[in-house]
PDB file of N, CA, C and O in Angstrom:
ATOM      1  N   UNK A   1      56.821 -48.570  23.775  1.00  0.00           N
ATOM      2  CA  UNK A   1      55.875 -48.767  24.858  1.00  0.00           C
ATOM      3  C   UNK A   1      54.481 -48.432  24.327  1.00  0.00           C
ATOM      4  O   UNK A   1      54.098 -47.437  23.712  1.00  0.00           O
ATOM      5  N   UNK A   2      53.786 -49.588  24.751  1.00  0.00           N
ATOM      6  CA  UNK A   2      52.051 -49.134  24.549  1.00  0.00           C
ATOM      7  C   UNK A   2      51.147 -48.997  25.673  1.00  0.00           C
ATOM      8  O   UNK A   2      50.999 -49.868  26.530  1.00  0.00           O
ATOM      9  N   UNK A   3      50.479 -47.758  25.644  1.00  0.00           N
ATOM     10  CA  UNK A   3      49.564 -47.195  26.481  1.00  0.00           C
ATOM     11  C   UNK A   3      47.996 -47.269  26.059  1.00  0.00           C
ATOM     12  O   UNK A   3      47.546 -46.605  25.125  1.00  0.00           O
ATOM     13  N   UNK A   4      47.247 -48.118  26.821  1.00  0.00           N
ATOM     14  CA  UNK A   4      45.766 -47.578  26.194  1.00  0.00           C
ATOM     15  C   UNK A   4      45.053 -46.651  27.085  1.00  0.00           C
ATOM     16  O   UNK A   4      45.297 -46.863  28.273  1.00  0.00           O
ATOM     17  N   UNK A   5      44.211 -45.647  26.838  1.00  0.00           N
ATOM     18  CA  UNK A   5      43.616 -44.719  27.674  1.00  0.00           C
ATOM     19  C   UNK A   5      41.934 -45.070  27.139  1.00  0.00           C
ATOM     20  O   UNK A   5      41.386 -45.670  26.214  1.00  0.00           O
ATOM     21  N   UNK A   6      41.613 -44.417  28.146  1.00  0.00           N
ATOM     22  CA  UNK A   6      39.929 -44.164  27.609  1.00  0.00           C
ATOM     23  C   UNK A   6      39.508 -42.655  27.607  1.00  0.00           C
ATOM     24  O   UNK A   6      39.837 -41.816  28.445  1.00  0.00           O
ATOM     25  N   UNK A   7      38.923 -42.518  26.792  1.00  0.00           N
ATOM     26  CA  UNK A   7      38.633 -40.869  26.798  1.00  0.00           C
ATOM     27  C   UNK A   7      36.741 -40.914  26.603  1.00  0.00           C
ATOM     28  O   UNK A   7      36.044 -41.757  26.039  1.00  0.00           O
ATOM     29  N   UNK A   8      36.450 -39.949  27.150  1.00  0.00           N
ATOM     30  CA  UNK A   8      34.896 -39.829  26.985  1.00  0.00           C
ATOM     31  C   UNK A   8      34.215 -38.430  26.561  1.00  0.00           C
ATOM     32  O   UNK A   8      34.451 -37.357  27.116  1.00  0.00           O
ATOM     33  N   UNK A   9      33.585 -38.568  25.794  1.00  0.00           N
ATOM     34  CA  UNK A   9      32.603 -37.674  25.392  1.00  0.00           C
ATOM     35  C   UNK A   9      33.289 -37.609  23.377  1.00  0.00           C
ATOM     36  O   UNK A   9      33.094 -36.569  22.749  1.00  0.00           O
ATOM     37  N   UNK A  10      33.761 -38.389  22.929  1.00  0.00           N
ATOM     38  CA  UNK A  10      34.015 -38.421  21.537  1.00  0.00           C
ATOM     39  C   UNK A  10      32.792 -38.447  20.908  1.00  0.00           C
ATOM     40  O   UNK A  10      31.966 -38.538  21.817  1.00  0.00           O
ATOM     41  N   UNK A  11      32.187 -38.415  19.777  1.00  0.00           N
ATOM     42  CA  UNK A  11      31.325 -38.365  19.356  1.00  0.00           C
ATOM     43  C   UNK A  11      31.193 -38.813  17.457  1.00  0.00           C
ATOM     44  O   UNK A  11      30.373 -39.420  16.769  1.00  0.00           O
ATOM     45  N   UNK A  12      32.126 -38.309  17.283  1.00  0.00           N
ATOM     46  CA  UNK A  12      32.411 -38.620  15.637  1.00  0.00           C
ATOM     47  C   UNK A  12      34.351 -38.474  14.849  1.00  0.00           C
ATOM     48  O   UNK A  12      35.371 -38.467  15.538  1.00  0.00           O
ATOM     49  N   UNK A  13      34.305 -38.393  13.527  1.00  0.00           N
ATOM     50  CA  UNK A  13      35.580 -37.962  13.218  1.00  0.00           C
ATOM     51  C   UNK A  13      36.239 -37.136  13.622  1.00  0.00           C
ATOM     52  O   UNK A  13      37.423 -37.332  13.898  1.00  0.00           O
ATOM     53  N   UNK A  14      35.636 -35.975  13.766  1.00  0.00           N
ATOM     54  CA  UNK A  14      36.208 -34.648  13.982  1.00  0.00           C
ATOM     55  C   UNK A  14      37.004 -34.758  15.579  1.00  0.00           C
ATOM     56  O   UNK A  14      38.079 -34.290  15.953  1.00  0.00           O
ATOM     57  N   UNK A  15      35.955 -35.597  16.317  1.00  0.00           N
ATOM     58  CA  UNK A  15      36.791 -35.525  17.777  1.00  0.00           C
ATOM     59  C   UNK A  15      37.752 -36.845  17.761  1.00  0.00           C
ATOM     60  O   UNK A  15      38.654 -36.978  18.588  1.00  0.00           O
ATOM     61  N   UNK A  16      37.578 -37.454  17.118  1.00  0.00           N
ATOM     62  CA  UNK A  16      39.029 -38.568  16.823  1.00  0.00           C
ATOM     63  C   UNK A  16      39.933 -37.468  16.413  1.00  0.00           C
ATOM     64  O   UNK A  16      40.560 -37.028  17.377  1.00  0.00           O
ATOM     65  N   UNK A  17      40.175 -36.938  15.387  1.00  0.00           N
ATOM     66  CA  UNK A  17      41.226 -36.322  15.077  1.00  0.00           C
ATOM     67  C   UNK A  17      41.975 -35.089  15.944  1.00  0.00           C
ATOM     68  O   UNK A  17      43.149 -34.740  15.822  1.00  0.00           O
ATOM     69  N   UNK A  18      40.782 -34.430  17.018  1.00  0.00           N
ATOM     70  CA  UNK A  18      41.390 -33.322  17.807  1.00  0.00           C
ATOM     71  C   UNK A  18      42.457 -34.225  18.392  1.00  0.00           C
ATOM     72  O   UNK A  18      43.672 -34.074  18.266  1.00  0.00           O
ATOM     73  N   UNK A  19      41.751 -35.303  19.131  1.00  0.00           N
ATOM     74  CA  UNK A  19      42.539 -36.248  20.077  1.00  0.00           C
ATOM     75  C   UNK A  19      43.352 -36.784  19.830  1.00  0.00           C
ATOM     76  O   UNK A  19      44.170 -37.002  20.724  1.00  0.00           O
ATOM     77  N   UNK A  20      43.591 -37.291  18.513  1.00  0.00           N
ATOM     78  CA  UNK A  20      45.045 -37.649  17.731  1.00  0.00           C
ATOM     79  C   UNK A  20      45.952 -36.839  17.874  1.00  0.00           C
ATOM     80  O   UNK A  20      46.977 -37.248  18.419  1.00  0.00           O
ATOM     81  N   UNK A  21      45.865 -35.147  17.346  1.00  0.00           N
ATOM     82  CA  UNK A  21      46.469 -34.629  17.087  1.00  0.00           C
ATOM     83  C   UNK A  21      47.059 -34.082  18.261  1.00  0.00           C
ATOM     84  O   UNK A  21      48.264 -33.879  18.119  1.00  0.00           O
ATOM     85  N   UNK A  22      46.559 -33.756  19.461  1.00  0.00           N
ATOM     86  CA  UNK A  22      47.040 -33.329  20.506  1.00  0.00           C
ATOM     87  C   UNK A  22      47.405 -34.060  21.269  1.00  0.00           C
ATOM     88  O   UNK A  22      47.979 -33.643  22.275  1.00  0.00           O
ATOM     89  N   UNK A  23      47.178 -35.545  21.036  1.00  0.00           N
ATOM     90  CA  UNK A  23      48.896 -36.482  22.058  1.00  0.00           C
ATOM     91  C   UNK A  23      49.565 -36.809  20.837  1.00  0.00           C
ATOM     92  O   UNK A  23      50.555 -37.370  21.306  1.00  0.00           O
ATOM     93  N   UNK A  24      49.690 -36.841  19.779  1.00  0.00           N
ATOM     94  CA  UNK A  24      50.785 -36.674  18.438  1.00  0.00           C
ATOM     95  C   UNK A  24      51.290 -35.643  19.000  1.00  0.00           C
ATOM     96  O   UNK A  24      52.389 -36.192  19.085  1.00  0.00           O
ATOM     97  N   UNK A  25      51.487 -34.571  19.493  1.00  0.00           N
ATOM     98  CA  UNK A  25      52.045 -33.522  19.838  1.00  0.00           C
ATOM     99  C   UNK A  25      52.728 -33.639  21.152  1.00  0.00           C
ATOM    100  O   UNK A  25      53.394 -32.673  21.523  1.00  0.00           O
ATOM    101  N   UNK A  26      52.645 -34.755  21.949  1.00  0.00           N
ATOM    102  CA  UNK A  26      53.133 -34.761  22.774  1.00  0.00           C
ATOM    103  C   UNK A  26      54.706 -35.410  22.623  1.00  0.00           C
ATOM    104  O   UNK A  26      54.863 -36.175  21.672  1.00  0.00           O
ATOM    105  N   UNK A  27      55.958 -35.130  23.571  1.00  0.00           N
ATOM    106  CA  UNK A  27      57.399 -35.601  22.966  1.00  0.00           C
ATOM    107  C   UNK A  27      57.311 -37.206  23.733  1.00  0.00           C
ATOM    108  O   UNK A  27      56.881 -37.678  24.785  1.00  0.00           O
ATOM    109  N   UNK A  28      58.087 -37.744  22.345  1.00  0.00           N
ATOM    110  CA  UNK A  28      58.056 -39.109  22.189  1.00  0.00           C
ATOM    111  C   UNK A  28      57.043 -40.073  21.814  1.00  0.00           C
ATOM    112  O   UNK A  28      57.104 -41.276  21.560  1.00  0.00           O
ATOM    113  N   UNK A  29      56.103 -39.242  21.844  1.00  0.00           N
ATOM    114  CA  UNK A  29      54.844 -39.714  21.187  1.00  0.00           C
ATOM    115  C   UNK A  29      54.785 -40.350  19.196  1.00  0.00           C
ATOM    116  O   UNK A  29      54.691 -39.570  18.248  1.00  0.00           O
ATOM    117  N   UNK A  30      54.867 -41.773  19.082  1.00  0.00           N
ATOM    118  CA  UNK A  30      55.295 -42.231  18.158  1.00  0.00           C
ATOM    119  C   UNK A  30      53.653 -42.718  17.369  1.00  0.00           C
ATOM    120  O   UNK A  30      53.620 -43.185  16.230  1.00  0.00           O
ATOM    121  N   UNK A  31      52.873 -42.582  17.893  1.00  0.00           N
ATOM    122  CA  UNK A  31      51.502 -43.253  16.917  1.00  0.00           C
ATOM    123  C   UNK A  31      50.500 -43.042  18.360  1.00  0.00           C
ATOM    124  O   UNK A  31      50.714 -43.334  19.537  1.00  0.00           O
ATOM    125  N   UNK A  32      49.120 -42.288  17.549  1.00  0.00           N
ATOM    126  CA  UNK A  32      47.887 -42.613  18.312  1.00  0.00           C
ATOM    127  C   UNK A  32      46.886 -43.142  17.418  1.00  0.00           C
ATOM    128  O   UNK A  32      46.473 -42.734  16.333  1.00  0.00           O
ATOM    129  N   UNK A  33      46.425 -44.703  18.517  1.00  0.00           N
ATOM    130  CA  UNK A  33      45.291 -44.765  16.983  1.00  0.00           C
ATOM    131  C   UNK A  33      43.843 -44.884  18.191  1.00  0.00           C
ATOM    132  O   UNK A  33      44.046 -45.269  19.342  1.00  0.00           O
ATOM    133  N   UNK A  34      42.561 -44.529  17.745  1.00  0.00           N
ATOM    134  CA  UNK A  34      41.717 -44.184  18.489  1.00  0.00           C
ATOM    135  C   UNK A  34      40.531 -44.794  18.054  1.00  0.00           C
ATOM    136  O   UNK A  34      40.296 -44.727  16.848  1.00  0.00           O
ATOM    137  N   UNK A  35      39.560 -45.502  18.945  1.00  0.00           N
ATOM    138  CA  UNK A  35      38.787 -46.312  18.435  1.00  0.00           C
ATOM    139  C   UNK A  35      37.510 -45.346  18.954  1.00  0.00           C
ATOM    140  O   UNK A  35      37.248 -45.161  20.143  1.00  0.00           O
ATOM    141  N   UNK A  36      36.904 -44.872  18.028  1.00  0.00           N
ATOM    142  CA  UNK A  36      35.382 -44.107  18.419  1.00  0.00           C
ATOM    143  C   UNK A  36      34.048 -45.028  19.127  1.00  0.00           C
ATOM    144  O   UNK A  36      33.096 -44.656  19.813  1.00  0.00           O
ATOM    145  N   UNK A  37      34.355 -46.042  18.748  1.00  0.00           N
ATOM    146  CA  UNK A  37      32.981 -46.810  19.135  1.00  0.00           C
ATOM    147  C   UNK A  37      33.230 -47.176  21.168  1.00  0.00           C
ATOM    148  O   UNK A  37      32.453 -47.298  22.115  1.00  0.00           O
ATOM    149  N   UNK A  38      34.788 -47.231  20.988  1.00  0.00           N
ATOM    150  CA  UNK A  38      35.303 -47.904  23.005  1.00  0.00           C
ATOM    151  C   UNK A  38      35.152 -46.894  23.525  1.00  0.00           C
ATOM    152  O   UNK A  38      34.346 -46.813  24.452  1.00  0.00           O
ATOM    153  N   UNK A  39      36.085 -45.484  22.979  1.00  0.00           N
ATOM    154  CA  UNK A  39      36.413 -44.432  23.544  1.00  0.00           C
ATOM    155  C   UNK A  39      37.894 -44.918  23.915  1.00  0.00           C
ATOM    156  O   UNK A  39      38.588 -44.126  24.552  1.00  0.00           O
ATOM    157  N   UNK A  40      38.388 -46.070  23.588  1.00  0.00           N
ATOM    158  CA  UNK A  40      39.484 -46.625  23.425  1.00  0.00           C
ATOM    159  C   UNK A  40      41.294 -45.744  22.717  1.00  0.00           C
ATOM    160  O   UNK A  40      41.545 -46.144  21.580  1.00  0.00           O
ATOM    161  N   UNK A  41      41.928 -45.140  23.055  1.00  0.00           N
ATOM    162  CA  UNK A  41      43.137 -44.149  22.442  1.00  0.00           C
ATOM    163  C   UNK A  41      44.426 -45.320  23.227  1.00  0.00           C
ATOM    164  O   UNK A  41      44.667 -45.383  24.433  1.00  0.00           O
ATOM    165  N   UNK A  42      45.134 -46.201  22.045  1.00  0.00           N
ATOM    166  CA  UNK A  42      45.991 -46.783  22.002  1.00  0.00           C
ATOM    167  C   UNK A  42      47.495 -45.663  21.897  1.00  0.00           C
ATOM    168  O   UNK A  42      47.686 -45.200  20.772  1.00  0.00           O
ATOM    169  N   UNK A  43      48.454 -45.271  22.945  1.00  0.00           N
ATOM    170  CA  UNK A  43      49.397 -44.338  22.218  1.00  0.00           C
ATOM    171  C   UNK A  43      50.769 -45.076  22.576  1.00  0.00           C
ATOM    172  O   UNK A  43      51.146 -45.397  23.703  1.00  0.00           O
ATOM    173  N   UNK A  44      51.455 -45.280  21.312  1.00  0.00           N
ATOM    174  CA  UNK A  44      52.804 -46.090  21.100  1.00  0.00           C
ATOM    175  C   UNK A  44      54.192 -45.074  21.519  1.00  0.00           C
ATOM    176  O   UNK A  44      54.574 -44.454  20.526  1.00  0.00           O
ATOM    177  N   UNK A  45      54.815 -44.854  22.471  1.00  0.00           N
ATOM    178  CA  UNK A  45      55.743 -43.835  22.652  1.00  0.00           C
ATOM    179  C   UNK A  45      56.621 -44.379  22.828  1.00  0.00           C
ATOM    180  O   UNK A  45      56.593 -45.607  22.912  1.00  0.00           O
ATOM    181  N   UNK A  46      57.841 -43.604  22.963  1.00  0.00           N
ATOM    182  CA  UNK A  46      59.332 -43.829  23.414  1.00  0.00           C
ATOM    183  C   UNK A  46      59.177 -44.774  24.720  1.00  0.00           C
ATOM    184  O   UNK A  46      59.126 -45.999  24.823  1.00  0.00           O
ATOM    185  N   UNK A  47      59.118 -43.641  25.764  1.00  0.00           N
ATOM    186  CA  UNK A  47      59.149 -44.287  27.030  1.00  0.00           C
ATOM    187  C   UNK A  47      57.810 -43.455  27.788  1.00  0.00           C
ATOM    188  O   UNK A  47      57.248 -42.467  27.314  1.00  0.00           O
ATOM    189  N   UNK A  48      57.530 -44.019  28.859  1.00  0.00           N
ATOM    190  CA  UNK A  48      56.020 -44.043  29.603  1.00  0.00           C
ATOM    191  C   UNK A  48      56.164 -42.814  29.423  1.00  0.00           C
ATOM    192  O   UNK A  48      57.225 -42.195  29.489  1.00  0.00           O
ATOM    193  N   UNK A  49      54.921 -42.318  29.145  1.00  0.00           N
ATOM    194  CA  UNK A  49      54.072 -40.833  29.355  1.00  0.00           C
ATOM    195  C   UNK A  49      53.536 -40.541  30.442  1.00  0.00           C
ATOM    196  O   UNK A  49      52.652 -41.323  30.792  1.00  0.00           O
ATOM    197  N   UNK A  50      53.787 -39.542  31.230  1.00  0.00           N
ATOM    198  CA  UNK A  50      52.604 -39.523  32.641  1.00  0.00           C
ATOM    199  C   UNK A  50      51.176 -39.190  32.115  1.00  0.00           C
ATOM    200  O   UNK A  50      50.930 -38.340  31.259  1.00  0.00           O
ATOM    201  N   UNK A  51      50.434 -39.842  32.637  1.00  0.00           N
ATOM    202  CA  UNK A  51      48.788 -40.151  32.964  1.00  0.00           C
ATOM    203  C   UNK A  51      48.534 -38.368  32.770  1.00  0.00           C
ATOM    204  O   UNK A  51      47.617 -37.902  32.094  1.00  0.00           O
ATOM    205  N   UNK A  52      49.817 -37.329  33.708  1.00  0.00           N
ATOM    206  CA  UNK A  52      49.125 -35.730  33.639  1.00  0.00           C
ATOM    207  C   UNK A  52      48.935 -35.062  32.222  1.00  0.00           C
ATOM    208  O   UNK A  52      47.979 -34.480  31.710  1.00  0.00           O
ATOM    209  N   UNK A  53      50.447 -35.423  31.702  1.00  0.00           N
ATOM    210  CA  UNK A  53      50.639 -35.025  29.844  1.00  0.00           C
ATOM    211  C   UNK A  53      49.698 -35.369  29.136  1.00  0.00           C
ATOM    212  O   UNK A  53      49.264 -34.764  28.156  1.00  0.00           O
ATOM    213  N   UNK A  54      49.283 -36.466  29.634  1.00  0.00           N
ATOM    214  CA  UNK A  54      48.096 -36.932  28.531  1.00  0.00           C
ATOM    215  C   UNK A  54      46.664 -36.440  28.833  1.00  0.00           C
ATOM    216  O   UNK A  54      45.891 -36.270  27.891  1.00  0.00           O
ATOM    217  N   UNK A  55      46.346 -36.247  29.872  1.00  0.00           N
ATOM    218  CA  UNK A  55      45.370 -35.587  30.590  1.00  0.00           C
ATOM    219  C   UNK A  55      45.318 -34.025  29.711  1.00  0.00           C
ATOM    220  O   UNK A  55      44.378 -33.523  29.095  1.00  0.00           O
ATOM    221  N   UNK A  56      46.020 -33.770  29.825  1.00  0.00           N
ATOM    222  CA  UNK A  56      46.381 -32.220  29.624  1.00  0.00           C
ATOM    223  C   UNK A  56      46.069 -31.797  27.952  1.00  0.00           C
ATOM    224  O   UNK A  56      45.464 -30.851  27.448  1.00  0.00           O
ATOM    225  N   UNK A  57      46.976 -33.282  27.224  1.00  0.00           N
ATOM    226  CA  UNK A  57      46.337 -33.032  26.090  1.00  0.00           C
ATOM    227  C   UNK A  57      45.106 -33.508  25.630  1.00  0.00           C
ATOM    228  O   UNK A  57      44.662 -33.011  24.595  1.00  0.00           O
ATOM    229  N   UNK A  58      44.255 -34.675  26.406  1.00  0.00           N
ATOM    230  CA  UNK A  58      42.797 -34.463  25.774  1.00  0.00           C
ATOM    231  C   UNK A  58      42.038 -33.364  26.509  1.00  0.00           C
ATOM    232  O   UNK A  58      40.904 -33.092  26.114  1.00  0.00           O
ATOM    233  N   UNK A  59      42.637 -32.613  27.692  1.00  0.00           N
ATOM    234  CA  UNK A  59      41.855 -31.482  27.725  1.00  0.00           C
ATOM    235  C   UNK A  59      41.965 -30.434  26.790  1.00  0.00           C
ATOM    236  O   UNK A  59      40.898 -29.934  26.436  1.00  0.00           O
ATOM    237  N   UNK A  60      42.856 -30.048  26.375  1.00  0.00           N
ATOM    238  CA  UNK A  60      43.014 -29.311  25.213  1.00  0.00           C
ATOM    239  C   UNK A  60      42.186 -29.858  23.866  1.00  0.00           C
ATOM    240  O   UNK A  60      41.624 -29.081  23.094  1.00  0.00           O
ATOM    241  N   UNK A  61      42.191 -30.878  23.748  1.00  0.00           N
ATOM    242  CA  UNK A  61      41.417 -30.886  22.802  1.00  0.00           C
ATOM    243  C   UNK A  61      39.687 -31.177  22.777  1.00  0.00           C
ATOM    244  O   UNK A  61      38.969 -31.705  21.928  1.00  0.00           O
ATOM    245  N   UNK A  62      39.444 -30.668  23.911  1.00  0.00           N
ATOM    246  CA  UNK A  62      37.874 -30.791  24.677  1.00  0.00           C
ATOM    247  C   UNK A  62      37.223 -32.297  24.883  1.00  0.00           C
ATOM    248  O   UNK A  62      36.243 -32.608  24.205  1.00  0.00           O
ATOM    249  N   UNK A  63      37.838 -33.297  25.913  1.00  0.00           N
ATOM    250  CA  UNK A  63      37.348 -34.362  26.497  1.00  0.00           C
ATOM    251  C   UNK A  63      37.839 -34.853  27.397  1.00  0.00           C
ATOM    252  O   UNK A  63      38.984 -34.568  27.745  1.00  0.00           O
ATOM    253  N   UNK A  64      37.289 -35.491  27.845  1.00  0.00           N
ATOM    254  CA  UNK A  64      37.781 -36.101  29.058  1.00  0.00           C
ATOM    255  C   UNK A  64      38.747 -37.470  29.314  1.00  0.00           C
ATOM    256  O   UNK A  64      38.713 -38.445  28.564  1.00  0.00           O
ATOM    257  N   UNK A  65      39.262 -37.407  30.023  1.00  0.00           N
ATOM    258  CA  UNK A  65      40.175 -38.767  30.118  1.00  0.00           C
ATOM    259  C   UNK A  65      39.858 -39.339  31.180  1.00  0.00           C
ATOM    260  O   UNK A  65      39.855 -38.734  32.252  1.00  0.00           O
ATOM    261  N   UNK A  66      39.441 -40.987  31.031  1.00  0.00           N
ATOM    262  CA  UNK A  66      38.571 -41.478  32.017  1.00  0.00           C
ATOM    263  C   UNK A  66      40.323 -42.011  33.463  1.00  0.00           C
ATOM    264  O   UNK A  66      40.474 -41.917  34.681  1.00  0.00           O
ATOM    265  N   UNK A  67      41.166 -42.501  32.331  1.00  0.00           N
ATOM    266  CA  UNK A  67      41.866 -43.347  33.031  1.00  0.00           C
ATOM    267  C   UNK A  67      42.532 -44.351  31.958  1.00  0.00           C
ATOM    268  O   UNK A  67      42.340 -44.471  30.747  1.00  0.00           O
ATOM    269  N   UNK A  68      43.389 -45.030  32.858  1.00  0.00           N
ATOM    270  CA  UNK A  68      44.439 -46.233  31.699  1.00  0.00           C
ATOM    271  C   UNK A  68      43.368 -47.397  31.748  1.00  0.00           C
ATOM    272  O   UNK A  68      43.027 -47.801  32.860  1.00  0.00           O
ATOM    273  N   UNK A  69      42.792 -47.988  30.560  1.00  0.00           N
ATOM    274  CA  UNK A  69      42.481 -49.022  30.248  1.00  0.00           C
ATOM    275  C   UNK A  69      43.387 -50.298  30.880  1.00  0.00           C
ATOM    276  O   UNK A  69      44.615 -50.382  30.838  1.00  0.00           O
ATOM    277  N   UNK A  70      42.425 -51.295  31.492  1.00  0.00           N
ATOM    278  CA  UNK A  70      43.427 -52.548  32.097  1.00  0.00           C
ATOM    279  C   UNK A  70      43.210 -53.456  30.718  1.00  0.00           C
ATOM    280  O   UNK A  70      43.757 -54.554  30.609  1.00  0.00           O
TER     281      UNK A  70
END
């Protein structure tokens, strides 16, 4: 399953990689790839992730999550 999210307030590498790393950490979570210029976070998992898990982990890694990309 593919999920795209939008996240806001990224700024460079360093905040691509918080944000990788903390929905990589989430279970079933199989690939995040993250586009800095959209604010664009594509995440490939098992089966659907809730919108909260993922929330939870770009708060942890200091940003915001706008919502699921249509």
């Amino acid at each position: 399953m593919e999920t795209v999210y939008v996240v806001k307030g990224m700024t460079c590498g360093h905040c691509v990689g918080s944000v990788t790393q903390e929905i990589s950490a989430l279970p079933g979570v199989e690939g995040v790839d993250v586009v800095l210029e959209t604010g664009k976070v594509t995440v490939k998992s098992e089966a659907a992730l809730t919108e909260d898990a993922v929330r939870e982990a770009v708060d942890e890694a200091g940003y915001e999550l706008v919502g699921v990309s249509e």
